[in-house]
C-alpha positions in Angstrom: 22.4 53.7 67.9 24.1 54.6 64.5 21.9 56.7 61.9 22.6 57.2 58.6 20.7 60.3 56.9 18.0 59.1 54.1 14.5 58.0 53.3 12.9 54.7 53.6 11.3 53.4 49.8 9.4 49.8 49.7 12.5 47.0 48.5 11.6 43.9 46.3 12.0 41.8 49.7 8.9 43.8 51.5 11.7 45.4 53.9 12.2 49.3 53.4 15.8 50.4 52.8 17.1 54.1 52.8 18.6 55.9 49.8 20.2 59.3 50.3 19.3 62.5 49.6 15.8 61.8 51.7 14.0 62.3 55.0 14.1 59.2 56.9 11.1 57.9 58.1 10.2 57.6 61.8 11.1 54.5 63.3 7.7 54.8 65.6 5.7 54.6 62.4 7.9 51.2 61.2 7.4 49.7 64.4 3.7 50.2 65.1 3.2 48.9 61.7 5.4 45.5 61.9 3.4 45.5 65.7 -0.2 45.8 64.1 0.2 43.2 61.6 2.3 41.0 64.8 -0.8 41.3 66.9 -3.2 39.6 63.7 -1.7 36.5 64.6 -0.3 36.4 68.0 -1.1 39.3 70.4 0.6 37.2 73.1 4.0 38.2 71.2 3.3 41.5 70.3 2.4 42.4 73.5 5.6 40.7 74.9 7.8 42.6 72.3 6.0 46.6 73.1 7.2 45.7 76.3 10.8 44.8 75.2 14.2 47.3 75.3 15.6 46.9 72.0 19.1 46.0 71.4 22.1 48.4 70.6 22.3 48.0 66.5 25.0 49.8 64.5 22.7 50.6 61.1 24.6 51.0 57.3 22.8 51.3 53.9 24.6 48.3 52.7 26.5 49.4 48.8 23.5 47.7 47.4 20.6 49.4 49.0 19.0 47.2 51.8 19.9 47.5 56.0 22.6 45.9 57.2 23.3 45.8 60.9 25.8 45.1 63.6 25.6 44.0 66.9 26.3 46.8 69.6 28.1 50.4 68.6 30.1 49.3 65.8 33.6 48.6 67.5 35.5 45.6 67.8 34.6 42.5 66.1 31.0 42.3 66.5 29.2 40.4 64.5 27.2 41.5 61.6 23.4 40.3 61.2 24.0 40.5 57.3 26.3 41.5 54.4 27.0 45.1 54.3 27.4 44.8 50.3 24.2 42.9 49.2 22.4 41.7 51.8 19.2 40.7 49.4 21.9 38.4 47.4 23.0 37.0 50.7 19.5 35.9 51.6 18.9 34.4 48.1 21.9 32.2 48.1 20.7 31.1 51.5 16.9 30.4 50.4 18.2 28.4 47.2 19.0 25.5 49.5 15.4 25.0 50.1 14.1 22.3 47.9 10.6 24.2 47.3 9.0 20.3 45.7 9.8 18.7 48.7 9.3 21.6 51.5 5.7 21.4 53.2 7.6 23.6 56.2 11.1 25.4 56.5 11.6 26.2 59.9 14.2 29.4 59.9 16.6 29.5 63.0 17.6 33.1 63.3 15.5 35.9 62.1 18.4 38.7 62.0 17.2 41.5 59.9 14.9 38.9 58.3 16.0 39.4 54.7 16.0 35.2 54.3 12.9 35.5 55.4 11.4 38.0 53.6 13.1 35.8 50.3 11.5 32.6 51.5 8.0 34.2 51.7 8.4 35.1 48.2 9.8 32.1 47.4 7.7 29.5 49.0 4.4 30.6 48.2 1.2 30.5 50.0 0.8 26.9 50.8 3.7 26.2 52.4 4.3 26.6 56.5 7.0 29.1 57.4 8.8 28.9 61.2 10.8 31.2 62.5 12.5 31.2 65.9 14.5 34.0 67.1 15.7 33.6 70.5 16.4 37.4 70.9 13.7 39.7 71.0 15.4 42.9 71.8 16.7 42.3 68.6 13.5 41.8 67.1 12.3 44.9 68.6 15.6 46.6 67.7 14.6 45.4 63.7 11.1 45.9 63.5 11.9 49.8 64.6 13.6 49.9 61.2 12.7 47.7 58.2 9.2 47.2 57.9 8.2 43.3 58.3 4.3 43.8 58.5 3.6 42.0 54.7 5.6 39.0 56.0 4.3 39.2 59.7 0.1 39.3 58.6 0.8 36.1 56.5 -0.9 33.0 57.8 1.7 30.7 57.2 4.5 32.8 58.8 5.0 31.9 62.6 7.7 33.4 64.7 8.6 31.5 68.2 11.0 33.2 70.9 12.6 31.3 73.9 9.2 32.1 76.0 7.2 29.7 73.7 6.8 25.9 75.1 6.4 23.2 73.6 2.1 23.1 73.9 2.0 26.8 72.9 3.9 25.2 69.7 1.6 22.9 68.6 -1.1 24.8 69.8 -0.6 27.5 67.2 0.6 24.8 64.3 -1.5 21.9 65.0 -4.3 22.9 62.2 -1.4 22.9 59.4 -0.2 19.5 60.6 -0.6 18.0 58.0 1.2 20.1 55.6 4.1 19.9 57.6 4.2 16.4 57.2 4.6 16.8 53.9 8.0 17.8 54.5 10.2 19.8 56.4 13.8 21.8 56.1 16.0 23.8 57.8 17.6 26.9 57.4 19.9 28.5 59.8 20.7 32.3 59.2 24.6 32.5 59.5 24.9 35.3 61.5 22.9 33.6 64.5 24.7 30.1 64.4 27.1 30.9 66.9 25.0 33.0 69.1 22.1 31.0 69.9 23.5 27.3 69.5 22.1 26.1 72.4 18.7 27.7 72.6 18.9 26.5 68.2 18.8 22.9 69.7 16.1 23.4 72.8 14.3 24.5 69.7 15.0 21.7 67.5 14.3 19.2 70.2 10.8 21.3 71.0 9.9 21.6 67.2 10.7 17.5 66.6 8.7 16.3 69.3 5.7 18.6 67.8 6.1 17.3 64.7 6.0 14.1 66.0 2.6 14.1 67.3 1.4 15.6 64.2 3.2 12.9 62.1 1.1 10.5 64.5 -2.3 12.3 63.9 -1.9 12.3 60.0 -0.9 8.7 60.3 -3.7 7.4 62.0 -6.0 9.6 59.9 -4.6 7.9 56.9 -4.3 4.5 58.3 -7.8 4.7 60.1 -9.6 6.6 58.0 -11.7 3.6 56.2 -12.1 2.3 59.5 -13.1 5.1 61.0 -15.8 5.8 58.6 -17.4 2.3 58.8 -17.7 2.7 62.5 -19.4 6.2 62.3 -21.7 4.7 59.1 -22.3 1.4 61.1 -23.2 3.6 64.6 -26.2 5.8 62.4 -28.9 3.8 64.0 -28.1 4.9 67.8 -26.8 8.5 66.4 -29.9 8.9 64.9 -32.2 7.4 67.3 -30.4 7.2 70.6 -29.9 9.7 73.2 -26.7 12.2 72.7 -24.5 14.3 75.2 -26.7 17.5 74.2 -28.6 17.2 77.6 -25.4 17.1 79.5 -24.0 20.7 78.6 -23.4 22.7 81.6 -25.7 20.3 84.2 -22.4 20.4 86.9 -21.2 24.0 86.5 -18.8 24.6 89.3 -18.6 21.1 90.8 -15.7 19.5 90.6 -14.7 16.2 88.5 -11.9 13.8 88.5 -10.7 12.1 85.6 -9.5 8.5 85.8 -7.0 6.8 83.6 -5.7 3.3 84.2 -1.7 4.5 84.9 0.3 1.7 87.5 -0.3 4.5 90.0 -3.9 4.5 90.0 -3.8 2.0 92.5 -1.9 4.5 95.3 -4.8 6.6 96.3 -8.1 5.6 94.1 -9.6 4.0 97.2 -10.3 7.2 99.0 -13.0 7.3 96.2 -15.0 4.6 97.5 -15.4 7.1 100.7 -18.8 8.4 100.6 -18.5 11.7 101.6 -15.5 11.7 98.9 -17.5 10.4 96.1 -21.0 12.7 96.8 -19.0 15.8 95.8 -17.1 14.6 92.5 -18.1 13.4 89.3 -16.7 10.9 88.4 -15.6 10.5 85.1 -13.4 7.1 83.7 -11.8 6.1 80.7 -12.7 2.5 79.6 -9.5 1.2 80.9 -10.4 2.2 84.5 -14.1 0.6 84.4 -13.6 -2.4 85.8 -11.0 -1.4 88.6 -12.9 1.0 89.9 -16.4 -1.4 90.1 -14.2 -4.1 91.8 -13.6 -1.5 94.5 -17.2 -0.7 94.6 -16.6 2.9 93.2 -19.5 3.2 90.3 -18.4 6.3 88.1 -20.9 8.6 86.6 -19.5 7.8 83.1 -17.3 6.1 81.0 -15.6 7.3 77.9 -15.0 5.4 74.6 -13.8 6.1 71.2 -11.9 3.3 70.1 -12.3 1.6 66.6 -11.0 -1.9 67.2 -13.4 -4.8 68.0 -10.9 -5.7 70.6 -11.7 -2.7 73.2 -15.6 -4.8 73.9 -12.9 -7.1 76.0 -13.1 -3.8 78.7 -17.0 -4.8 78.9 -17.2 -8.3 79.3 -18.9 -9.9 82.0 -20.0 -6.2 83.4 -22.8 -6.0 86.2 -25.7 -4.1 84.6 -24.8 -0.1 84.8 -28.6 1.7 84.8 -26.4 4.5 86.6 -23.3 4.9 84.5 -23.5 6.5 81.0 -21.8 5.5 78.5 -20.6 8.6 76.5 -18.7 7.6 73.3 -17.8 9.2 70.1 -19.5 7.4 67.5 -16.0 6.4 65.5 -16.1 3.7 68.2 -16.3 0.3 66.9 -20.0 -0.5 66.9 -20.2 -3.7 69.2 -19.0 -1.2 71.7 -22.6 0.6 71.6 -24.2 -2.8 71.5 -22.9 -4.5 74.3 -22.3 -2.2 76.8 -25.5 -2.6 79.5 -26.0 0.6 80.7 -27.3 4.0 78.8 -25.4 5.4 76.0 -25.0 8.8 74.8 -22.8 9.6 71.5 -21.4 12.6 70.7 -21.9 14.8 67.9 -20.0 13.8 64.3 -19.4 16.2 61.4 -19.0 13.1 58.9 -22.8 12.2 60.0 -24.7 15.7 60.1 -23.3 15.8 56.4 -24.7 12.1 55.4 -27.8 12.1 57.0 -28.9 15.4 55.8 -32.5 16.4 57.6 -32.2 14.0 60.0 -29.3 16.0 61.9 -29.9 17.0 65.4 -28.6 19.7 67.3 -25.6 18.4 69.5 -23.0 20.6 71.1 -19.6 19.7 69.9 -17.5 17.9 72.5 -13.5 18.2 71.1 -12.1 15.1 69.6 -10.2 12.9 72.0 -7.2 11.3 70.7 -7.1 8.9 73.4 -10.5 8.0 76.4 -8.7 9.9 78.8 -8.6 13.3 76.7 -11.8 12.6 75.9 -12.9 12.2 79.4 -11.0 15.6 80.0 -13.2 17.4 77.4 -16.2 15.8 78.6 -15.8 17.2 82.4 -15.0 20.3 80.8 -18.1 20.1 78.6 -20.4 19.0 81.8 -19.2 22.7 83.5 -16.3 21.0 86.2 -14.1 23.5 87.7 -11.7 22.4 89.4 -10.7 19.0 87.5 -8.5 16.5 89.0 -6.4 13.8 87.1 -6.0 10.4 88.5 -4.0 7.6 87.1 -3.1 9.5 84.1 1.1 8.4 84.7 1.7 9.3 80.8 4.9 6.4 81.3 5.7 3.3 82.7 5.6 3.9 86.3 7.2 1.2 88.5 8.0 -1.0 85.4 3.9 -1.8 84.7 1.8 -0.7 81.7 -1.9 -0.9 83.2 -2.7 -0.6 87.1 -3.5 -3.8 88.4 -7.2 -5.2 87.7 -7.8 -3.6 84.4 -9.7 -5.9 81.7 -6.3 -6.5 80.1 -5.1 -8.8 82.7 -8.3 -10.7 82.8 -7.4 -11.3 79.0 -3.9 -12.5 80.2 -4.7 -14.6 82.6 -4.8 -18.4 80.9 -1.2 -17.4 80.0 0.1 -17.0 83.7 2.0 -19.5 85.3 5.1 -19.9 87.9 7.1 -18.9 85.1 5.0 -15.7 84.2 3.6 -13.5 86.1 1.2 -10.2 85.4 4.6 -8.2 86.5 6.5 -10.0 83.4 4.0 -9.7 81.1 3.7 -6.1 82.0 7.2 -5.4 80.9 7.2 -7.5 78.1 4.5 -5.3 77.0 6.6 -2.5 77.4 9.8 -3.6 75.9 8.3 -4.9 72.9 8.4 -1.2 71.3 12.0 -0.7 72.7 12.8 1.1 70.0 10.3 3.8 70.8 11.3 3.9 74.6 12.7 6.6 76.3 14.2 7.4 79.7 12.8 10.1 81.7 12.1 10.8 85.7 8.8 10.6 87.4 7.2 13.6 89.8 9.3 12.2 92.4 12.5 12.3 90.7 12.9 8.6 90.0 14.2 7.3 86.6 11.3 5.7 84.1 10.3 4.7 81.0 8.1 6.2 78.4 7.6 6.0 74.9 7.5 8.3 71.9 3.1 7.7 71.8 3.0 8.8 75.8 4.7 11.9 75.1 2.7 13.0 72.1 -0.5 12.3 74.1 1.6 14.4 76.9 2.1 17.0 74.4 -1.6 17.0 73.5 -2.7 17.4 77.4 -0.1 20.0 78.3 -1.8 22.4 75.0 -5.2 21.4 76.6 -4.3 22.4 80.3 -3.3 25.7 78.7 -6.0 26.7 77.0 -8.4 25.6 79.7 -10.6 28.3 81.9 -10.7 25.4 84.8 -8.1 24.6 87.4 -6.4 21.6 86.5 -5.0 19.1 89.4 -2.7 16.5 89.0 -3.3 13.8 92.1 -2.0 10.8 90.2 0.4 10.9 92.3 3.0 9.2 89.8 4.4 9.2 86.7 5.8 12.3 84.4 5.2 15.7 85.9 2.5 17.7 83.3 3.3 21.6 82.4 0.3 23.9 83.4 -0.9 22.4 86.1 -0.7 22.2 89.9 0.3 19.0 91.3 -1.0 17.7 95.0 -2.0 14.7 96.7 -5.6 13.4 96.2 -6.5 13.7 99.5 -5.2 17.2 99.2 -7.2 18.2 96.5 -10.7 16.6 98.0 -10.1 18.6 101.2 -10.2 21.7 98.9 -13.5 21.9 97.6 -16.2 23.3 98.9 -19.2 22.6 97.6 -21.8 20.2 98.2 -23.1 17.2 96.4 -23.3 17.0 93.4 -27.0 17.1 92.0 -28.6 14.3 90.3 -27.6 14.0 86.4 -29.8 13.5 83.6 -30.4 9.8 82.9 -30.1 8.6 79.4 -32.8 6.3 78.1 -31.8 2.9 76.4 -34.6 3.0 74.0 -34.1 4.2 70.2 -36.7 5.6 68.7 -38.4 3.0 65.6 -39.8 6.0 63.3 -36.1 7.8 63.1 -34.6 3.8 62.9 -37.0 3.5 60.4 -35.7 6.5 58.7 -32.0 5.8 58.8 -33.0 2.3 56.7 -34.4 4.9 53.9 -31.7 6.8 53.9 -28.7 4.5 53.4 -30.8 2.8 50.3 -30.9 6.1 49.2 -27.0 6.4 49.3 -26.0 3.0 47.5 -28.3 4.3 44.7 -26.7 7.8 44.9 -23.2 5.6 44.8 -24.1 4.3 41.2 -25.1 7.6 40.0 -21.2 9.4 41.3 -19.5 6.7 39.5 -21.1 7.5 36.1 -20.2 11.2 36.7 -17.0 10.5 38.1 -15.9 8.3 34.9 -17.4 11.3 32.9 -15.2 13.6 34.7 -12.0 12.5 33.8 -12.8 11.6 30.2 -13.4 15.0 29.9 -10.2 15.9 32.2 -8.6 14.0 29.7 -9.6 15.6 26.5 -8.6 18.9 28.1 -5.0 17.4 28.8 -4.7 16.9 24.8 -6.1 20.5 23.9 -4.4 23.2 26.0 -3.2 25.5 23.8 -6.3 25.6 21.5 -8.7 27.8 24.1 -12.0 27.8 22.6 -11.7 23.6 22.7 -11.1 24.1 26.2 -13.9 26.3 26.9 -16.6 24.1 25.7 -15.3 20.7 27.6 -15.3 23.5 30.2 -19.3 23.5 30.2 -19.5 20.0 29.9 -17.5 20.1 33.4 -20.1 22.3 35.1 -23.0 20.3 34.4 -21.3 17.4 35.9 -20.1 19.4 38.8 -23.8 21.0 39.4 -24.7 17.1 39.5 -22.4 16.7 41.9 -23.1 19.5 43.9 -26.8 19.4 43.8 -28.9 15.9 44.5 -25.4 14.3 45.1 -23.6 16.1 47.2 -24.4 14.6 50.7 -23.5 11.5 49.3 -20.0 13.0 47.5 -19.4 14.8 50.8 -19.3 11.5 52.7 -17.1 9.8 50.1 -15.0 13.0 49.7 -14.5 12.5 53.6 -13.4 8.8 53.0 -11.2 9.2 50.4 -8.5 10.4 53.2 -5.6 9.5 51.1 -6.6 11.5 48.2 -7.0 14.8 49.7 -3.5 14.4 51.4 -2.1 13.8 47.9 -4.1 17.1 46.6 -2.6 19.4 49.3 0.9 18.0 47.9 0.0 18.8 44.2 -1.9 21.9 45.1 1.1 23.3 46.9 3.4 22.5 44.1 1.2 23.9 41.4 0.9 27.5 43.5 4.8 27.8 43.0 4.2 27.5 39.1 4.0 31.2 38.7 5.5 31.8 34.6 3.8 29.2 32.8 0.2 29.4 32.6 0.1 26.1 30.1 2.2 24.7 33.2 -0.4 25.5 35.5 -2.7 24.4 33.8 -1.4 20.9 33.1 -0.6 20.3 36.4 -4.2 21.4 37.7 -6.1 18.5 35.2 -3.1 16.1 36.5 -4.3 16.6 40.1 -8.0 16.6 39.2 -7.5 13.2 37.5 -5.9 12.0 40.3 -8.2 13.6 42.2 -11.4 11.6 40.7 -9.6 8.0 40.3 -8.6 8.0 44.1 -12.5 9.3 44.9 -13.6 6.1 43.2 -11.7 4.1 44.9 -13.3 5.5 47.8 -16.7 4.9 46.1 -16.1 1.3 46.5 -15.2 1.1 49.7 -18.4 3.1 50.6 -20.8 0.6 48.8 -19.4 -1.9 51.3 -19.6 0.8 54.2 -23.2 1.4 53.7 -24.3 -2.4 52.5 -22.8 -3.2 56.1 -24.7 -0.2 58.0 -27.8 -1.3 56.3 -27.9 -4.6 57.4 -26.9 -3.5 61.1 -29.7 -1.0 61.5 -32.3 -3.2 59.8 -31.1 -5.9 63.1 -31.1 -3.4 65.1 -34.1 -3.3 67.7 -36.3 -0.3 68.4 -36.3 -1.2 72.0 -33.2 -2.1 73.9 -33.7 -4.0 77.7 -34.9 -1.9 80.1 -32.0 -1.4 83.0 -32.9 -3.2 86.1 -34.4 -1.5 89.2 
């Protein structure tokens, strides 16, 4: 490796560069550094990069100051990783591209000596998402030896990705920042590393798309779903308040093992082994909606069913159901109320942030369960929640296996049936079904190698399992015997998998009781007449607000004005923040929309760095903003709890008792 004799001194782009005439520093020193502040945020990496040989660089003091480097000893026509006259100016001119208003995430291909990205951290500010991939990690070790990275490598919103990161290890690590990289994303790709990573630049690209994909989706149907959502969990307070919850259920099958059903086409290959009895006696059975009703007409009775949907349309998978004394309903209680009401068999909801907050002292003590996006994620979490190890998938095909949509017998086809005729069957329905988002469709191969279809929504919720199976401490089998193939876990027939485990039956499970409890129903009634009065009281505040935001708007540069409209704001937001603020906390919650559009303003604002005034006008912009969407939200809260209130008040104390 070429030296050149000098010290190392702290450069404007938080890399060190050498000027002679001065002791260079140890390279051990550099590295340990950039490695400590690595490990912060991904030890996984760091540890993979102590471990890595570095790559043969050719080090200059470029005639500017900063490193440049070149690939191997300096012969030939290697190429260089940056200019060897002013590498900072290089990396400026490439950063300027970046449209800072409209960038929520710049995703970096090629880190070389990571002067770009040194210039983008400075740049971009500290609400906007940074990704880096660098395919090359000897020559990320090779750097990090020499120019200290460690400012821009503790930052939270810095990630680096190397060709060892998949695609669940990826959204894994940016999920919670979705949403500001929906905000908008661009691309930067460091010059040097075009032509020497093109192919494992796209494998990226392809990876990072599908990622942001799902998180698009997620933001989405927050946004979309987010009124909706909220009426359901307001409109469910009567059994979350009063009803039995999944608290009971923590831990009570540690080490037995559970097997998740979905309602894929291939369900219907091998899900009659469960109606074996000395099958069924060591398994918990655990099914999404979807699969209720095929599994009862096989006479296989699960141990629970899972539901979270909002729509009115999902009581269709209960209709005409024998009563169920012996299979719980557990349900997140964003489910669409009639859900709770008509099922006939015990229910148990899950715990809800949105709730605790609004009902104040009547919160109870319930274990978290993780969010499902879909029944069957949630019916994952839920074995993993009940202590299952090993758990087994079943009918979970993620794609359109065989040229069907549902497994045969689900409630769907029930609700197709008056429209079947000689001239259309299930089978053409099915693919109708299918077809009818051809836009969305893509090709793919099953487990066995055979060419299907899937869609752009089955691979996000395949995205989403593939980052669960990774994090999870249980064994994960796949038995579905069908459909796509699913990273991180092991794949075997169903029978297979049965013949593996070892223990015994499974004990009894708790039994939830159907009753809700007429003092807390009681209680609930108080407390959502408490709300609609607290509603009128926020809009008088609110309104207050912004007059005041307004007259602030017309006085900035007259200080002492400001300062005494200032006061004014801090009684109203002591109001807020005192008596109101379970009330405000729920609207704040609702008003979905509004806080995406803050994140946007907030991140623009934090790049406003030389005008103070500026600043300051575009903070009382966003507050403004800020308030008129939150009483929008007002409104549609009044309605939220004027609904819940008249549900609970029907509500009975008592529901049927479950037959013998």
């Amino acid at each position: 490796m070429g030296r050149v004799r000098g010290s190392w001194k702290l450069a404007t782009g938080g890399g060190l560069v050498r000027y002679p005439g001065y002791a260079m520093a140890e390279s051990d020193t550099i590295f340990k550094r950039n490695l400590s502040a690595l490990r912060l945020r991904n030890s996984t990496f760091a540890d993979r990069l102590e471990t890595t040989e570095p790559v043969e660089l050719n080090w200059v003091t470029s005639k500017k100051g900063p490193l440049s480097a070149q690939l191997g000893d300096g012969s030939g026509s290697a190429s260089w990783l940056a200019s060897r006259f002013d590498p900072g100016a290089e990396a400026k001119r490439l950063v300027e591209k970046v449209d800072r208003d409209k960038a929520g995430c710049v995703v970096v291909m090629g880190f070389g000596l990571g002067h770009h990205v040194s210039s983008l951290v400075e740049q971009l500010g500290p609400r906007t998402v940074l990704v880096v991939f660098e395919p090359d990690v000897g020559l990320l070790r090779a750097v990090f030896e020499r120019v200290d990275h460690s400012a821009t490598l503790a930052n939270g919103m810095v990630f680096i990705f190397d060709r060892e990161d998949d695609r669940a290890g990826l959204t894994s690590r940016l999920e919670r920042l979705g949403g500001v990289m929906t905000q908008g994303t661009q691309i930067v790709v460091h010059p040097a590393s075009r032509s020497r990573h093109k192919d494992a630049f796209g494998a990226f690209s392809k990876t990072f798309a599908e990622a942001l994909a799902y998180f698009r989706t997620t933001v989405a149907t927050a946004l979309v779903n987010s009124a909706r959502t909220c009426r359901n969990l307001v409109n469910n307070l009567g059994h979350y308040v009063a009803g039995a919850t999944v608290a009971e259920l923590q831990g009570v099958a540690k080490g037995y093992a559970a097997v998740c059903v979905a309602a894929g086409p291939s369900l219907v290959r091998n899900v009659d082994l469960l109606r074996d009895p000395a099958v069924r006696s060591k398994l918990v059975i655990v099914t999404a909606q979807t699969a209720l009703r095929p599994l009862l007409d096989r006479g296989i009775r699960p141990d629970f069913v899972t539901a979270l949907d909002y729509s009115p349309i999902c009581t269709r998978f209960y209709e005409d159901l024998p009563d169920l004394p012996d299979v719980t309903l557990v349900v997140e209680p964003k489910a669409h109320p009639r859900i709770l009401e008509v099922y006939p068999g015990p229910v148990r909801v899950l715990s809800s942030d949105f709730n605790d907050v609004l009902i104040g002292d009547l919160k109870r003590e319930i274990p978290p369960i993780r969010s499902g996006t879909t029944v069957a994620h949630l019916s994952f979490y839920l074995a993993q929640y009940l202590g299952c190890d090993p758990i087994l998938l079943l009918g979970q095909d993620l794609g359109f296996s065989d040229g069907l949509y549902y497994a045969p017998g689900t409630a769907v086809h029930k609700v197709w049936s008056s429209e079947l005729s000689q001239f259309n069957s299930v089978e053409m329905m099915e693919w109708q079904r299918i077809v009818r988002m051809r836009g969305h469709l893509t090709r793919t191969e099953d487990i066995h190698g055979r060419p299907m279809f899937t869609d752009e929504q089955m691979v996000t919720y395949l995205r989403q399992f593939e980052r669960d199976f990774a994090d999870a401490e249980q064994r994960v089998i796949d038995t579905t015997e069908g459909g796509q193939a699913k990273a991180n876990t092991e794949r075997m027939a169903l029978a297979e998998a049965v013949g593996q485990i070892e223990t015994g039956a499974v004990p009894e499970l708790p039994r939830a009781s159907r009753e809700l409890d007429p003092e807390r129903l009681s209680k609930v009634r108080g407390l959502l007449e408490q709300r609609l009065r607290d509603l009128t009281e926020l809009r008088k505040v609110s309104h207050n607000t912004i007059a005041l935001l307004e007259q602030m708007q017309g006085c900035l540069d007259n200080q002492p004005r400001l300062l005494k409209i200032f006061e004014k704001l801090q009684k109203n937001d002591r109001r807020v923040h005192g008596p109101l603020y379970e009330t405000f906390s729920a609207v704040n919650a609702m008003n979905t929309i509004g806080v995406f559009h803050r994140q946007a303003a907030d991140r623009r604002i934090s790049q406003i760095t030389d005008d103070r005034q500026a600043r300051q006008a575009g903070q009382l912009k966003r507050d403004v903003e800020n308030i008129e969407w939150m009483l929008q939200a007002c409104d549609e809260a009044e309605s939220i709890f004027s609904e819940a209130l008249e549900r609970v008040t029907c509500l009975r104390p008592a529901l049927p008792a479950a037959a013998a």
